[in-house]
N, C-alpha and C positions, 0 to 999 in steps of 0.2 A: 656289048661285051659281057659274058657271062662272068659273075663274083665266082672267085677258086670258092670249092666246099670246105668250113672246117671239121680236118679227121681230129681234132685234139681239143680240147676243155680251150676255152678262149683264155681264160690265168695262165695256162699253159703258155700258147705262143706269145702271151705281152713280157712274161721270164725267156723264153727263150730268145727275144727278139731284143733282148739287153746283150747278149753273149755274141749277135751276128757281128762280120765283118763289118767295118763303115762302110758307107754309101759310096764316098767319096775315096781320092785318095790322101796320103797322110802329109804331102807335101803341093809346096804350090807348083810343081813342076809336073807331079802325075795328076793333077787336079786337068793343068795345061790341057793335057796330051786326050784325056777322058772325056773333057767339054768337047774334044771334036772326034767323039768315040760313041755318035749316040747308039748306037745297036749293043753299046756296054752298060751306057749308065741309063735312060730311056726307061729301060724294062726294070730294073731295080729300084727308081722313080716310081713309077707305077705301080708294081707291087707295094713298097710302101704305103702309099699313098691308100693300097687296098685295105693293107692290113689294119693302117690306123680308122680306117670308116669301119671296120669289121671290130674292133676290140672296144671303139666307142659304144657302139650297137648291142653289142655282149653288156657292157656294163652297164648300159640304159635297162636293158634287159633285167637284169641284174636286181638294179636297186629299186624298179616297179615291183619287178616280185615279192619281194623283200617287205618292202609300205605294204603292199597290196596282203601281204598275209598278216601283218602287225595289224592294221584297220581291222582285217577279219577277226580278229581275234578278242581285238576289244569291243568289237561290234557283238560278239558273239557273248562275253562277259556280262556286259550291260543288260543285257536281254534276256540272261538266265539269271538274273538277281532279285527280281521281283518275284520270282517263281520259287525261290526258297520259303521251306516252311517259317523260318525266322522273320522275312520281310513280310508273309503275307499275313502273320500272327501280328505285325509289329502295325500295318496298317488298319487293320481291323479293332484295335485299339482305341484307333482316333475317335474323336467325338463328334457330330455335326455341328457348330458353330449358332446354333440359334432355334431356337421356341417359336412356333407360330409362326414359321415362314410359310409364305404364300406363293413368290416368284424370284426369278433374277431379273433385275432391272437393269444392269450394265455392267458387260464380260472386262475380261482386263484386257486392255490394248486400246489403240487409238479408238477414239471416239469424239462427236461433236461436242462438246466441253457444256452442260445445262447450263451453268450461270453466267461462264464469261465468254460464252461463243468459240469458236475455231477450234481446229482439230487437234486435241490433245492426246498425250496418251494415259490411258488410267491405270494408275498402278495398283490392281486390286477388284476385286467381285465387290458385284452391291445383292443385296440380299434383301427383301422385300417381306416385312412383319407388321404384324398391330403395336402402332407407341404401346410403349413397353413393356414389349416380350422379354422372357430372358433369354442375356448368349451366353453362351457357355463357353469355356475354355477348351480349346481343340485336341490340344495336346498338352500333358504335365511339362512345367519350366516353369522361371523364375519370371515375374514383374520388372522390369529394366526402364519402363516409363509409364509414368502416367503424368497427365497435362491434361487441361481445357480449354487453351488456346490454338489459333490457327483453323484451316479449314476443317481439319481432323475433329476439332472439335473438341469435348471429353472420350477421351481417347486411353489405353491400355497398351504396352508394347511386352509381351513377356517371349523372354528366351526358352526355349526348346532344343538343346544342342546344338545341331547346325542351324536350326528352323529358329526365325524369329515371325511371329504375327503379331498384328496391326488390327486393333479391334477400334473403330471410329464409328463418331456421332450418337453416343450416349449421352442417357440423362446419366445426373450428376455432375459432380465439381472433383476438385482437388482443392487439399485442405492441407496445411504447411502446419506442420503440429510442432510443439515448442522446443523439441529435441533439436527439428531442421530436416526431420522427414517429411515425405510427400504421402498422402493416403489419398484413393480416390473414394469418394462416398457420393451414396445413394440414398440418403437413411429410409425414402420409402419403402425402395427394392429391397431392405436393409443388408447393402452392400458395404461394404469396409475393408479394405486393398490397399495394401503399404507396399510401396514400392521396395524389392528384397525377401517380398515372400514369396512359399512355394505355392502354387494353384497346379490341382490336380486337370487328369483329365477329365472334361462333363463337366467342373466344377460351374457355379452360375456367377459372371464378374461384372453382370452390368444388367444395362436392360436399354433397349431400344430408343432413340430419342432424336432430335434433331438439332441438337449442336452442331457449331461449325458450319460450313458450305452444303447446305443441300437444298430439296425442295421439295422432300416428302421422308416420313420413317422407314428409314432402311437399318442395316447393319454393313458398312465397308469393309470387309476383310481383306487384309493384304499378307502375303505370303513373301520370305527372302530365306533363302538355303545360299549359307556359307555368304552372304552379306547381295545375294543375286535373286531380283523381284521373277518371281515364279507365277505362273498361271494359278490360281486358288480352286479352279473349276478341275485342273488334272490329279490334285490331290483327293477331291473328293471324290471323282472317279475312283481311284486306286482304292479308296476307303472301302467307297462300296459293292466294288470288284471283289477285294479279300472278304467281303459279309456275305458274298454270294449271293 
C-alpha cells in the first residue's frame, strides 16, 4: 500500500484533522447500522490510522532537527572560544608548575596504584624533579589549604576562580601560629604561606619533597574546574598552544 503524499505542512493537517467529522457515528444506533457498513467506515479507519503514523513521523522529524541544530550550535560555541584573542592571551599567562622537571611519571586516570596495589584512579599528574626544586604557582588565586597530613602529604590548595590546584608532596610543614592561622613553611626554601594570601602567577610556594604516599621526588599536580578533577596534562597543552 502506497502512504498518500503530504501536499500541506504536517501542523497543518494535525489542526485540520481536529475540525473533521467523527469517525463514527453520534449515536448508538448509526454506530449499529456503520459496523455493518464496512466499505463506510474500513477506509476512514485506515486513513486515520495513516494520518496518525504520518503526523508522528513529522514530529519525530521535527524535534531531531531541532536537538540536532541546538548540539551544533553549542558544539560550534565551545570550539570557537579558545580561539579568541582573550582566551588565548588568558592561557599564555599560565605558568609551568615546577623547576627542574625532568619527566611525567603518572598521567591522570586509572592506573596500578605504586604503594597499595590494584587499579586506581589518579587524580592528578605526577611531575618528575631533583628533591627540591621549586614549584611555582600556576596560576594568581588565593591559598584555601595548606596541611601536612594524609597521602598529599605537605600540601597547598589555592583557588583560581573556577580553577582550584592541588600542589602535593612537599618539603615543609604547617605551623598553627598563635592568632589560629595555618602557614606552611619551608624556612630552607625560605617559604612562608598563610593560608588567605594572594600568590601570584610563577610565584615560588614550595619546593619538591617526599612527604606523604610516594616513592620517589615528584610534584602531584591536581587540577578541579567548577569543583570537577580535570586532566592537568590538557591544561598545559593549551598553555603551550597559546605560547606558540
Amino acid at each position: 500500500m502506497q502512504h498518500p503524499q503530504l501536499s500541506q505542512p504536517c501542523w497543518w493537517l494535525i489542526l485540520r484533522d481536529f475540525n473533521d467529522e467523527p469517525y463514527f457515528g453520534k449515536n448508538l444506533k448509526e454506530n449499529h447500522n456503520l459496523a455493518y457498513s464496512s466499505s463506510k467506515v474500513l477506509p476512514r479507519v485506515l486513513e486515520m490510522r495513516r494520518r496518525r503514523y504520518f503526523y508522528g513521523l513529522c514530529l519525530t522529524v521535527i524535534f531531531a532537527l531541532a536537538i540536532f541544530v541546538t548540539l551544533v550550535a553549542d558544539i560550534s560555541s565551545r570550539d570557537s572560544a579558545p580561539a579568541t584573542a582573550e582566551s588565548v592571551a588568558s592561557w599564555s599567562q599560565s605558568s609551568f608548575p615546577l623547576e627542574g622537571f625532568t619527566r611525567y611519571t603518572s598521567p591522570f586516570g586509572y592506573r596500578q596504584h605504586p604503594r597499595g596495589g590494584g587499579r586506581r584512579f589518579h587524580y592528578g599528574l605526577d611531575l618528575a624533579a631533583p628533591y627540591g626544586s621549586y614549584i611555582r604557582n600556576w596560576w594568581k588565586g588565593t591559598v584555601v589549604v595548606a596541611e601536612d597530613k594524609g597521602a598529599c602529604g605537605s600540601h597547598l590548595t589555592i583557588k583560581s576562580g573556577a580553577w582550584t590546584a592541588v600542589y602535593c608532596h612537599m618539603k615543609g610543614n604547617v605551623v598553627v601560629e598563635a592568632d589560629g592561622s595555618r602557614a606552611f613553611v619551608d624556612k630552607e626554601g625560605g617559604i612562608l604561606i598563610r593560608v588567605g594570601d594572594t600568590v601570584e602567577t610563577g610565584q615560588r610556594i614550595g619546593r619538591v619533597g617526599m612527604t606523604g604516599s610516594t616513592t620517589g621526588p615528584h610534584l602531584h599536580w591536581g587540577l578541579k574546574y567548577d569543583g570537577v578533577w580535570i586532566d592537568p596534562a590538557l591544561v598545559l597543552k593549551a598553555g603551550a598552544d597559546a605560547m606558540g
